[in-house]
Structures are given as C-alpha cells and as structure tokens.
N, C-alpha and C positions, 0 to 999 in steps of 0.2 A: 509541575502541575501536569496532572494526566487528563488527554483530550481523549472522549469518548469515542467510539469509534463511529456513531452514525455521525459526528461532526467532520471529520475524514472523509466521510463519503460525500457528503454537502460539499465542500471542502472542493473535495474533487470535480464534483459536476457543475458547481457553479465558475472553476477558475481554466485557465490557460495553461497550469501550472503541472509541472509532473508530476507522476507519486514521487519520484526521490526525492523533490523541494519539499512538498509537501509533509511527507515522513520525516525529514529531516528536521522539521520543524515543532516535530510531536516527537512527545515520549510515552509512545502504549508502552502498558504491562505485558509479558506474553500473554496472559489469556485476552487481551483487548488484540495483539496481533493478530490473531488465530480468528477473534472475532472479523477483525477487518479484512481479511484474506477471502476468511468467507460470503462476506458482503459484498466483497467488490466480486467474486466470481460470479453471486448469484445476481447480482443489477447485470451481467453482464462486461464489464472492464478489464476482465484477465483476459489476454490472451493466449495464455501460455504459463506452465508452473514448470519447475523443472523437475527433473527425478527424485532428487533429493529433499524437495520440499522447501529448500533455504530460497533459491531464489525464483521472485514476481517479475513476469515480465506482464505488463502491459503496453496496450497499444490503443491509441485513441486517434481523432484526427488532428490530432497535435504534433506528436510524436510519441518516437517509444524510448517506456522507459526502465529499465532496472532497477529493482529496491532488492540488495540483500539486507537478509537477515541473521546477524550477528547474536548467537545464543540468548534469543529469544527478545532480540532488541534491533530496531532498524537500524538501519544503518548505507549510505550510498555507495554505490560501485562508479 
C-alpha cells in the first residue's frame, strides 16, 4: 500500500518519531519520494540534503536523522 506523501508529513509533525522510522514504515513510489523531499523542505524540516541528492538529513527537536534513498525507494542508514 502506498501512503501519500502529505500523510508523511502529518505523520511527521504530529509524532516523536524520525523520518527513518517513519519512512521505513511507508513505501512511496519515486515520484511520491521526490514529492515528500519537497514538502518536508518547504514546511521547513530539511536541514541539510547532501550533494548527491540520495541522502535527507533532517533535524528536529528530537533528533537528527538520516533516511537514504536506495534507487528511488527509502530506505534506513
């Protein structure tokens, strides 16, 4: 089952939880990734992409956390 991506961002701001729990627990499509990468930059959430574009860091008052992105499918580091 594929979770939308503003479910992901809900997801995120209402829990405790990191993106890598979180991600890990969804299966976007790439263009739903691409979506959600976007989303979370523009609310705000990214604090950092890296060069390459594979890996999200975000930082929250939680903690930080890393979600690679494994050829166009999440995946935890």
């Amino acid at each position: 089952m594929t979770i939308p991506a503003s479910e992901v961002i809900r997801a995120i701001s209402a829990s405790a939880e990191s993106v890598s729990e979180i991600v890990r627990r969804t299966c976007l499509r790439s263009d739903e990734v691409s979506e959600t990468l976007d989303e979370l930059e523009r609310v705000g959430c990214v604090s950092e992409l890296s060069v390459n574009g594979d890996t999200l860091y975000r930082a929250n008052r939680h903690q930080i956390s890393t979600v690679t992105l494994f050829g166009g499918f999440p995946g935890t580091t």
